[in-house]
N, C-alpha and C positions, 0 to 999 in steps of 0.2 A: 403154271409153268411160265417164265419169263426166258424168252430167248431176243436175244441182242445181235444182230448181225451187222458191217460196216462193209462198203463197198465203194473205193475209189472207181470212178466212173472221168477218163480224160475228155470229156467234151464241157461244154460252155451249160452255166444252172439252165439257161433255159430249155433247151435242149433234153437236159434230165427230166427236168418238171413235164414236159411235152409228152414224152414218154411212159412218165410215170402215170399219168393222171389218166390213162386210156384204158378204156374196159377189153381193150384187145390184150393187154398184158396180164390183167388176171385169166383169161382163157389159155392165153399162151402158159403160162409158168404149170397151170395147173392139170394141163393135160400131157399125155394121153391118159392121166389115172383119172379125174375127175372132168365132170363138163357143169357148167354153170347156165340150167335153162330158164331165160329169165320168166318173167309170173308175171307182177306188177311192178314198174309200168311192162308191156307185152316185148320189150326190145333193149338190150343195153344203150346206153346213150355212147356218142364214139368218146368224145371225154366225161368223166364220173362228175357229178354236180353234187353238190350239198344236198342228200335227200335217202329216202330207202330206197333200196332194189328187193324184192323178194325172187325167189326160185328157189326151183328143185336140181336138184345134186344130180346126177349118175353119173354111174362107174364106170371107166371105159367108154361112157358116151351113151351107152346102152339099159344098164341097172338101175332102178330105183333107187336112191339110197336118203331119200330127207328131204327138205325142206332147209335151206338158208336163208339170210336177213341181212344185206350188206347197207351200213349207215353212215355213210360217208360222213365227215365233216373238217372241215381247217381249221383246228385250234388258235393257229399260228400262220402267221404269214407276214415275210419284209421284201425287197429286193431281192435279198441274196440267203434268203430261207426259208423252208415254209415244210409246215407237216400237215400233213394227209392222213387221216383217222379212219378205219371203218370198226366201230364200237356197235359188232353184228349179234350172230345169234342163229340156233339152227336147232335142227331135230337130233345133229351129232355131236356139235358144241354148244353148250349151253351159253358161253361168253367168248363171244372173239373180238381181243380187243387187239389191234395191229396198227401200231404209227407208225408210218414212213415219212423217216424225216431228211430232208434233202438240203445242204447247206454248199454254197461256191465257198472251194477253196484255187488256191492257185493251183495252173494250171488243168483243171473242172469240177468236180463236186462230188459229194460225199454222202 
């Protein structure tokens, strides 16, 4: 399944990028349904770096539910663009493949 989403965001690219690149924001978005506990390395980093994260899923914070593989990487990177890959993997998804592509337009980014 291919899903495409766009979201005007009025603050300045860096600012986006700042945000975006923080492992506070996949906990944030994906809770209260899901909690992401990290495995290896034993602690999320505060911004995602080039590398795997392992953990285990639960539901509500509490359930067992898997095992995930988040694989960060930046295909792509300028001044005024840059994508953010994690090309993961899990015991529920076999392929998670998810670009976050962040570009400055006038007046903030997209």
């Amino acid at each position: 399944m291919i899903v495409a989403r766009s979201t005007f965001l009025p603050c300045p690219f860096e600012r986006c990028l700042e945000e975006v690149a923080t492992s506070r924001l996949l906990q944030y978005m994906a809770s209260p349904l899901v909690a992401f506990v990290p495995v290896s390395p034993p602690a999320l980093p505060e911004r995602w770096e080039e590398q795997k994260y392992v953990g285990r899923l639960r539901l509500f914070g509490i359930i067992p539910i898997g095992r995930r593989t988040i694989n960060i990487s930046v295909p792509s990177r300028s001044d005024s663009h840059i994508e953010l890959r994690d090309n993961g993997y899990g015991s529920l998804i076999a392929k998670w493949d998810h670009l976050i592509t962040i570009r400055s337009t006038d007046g903030g980014c997209v």
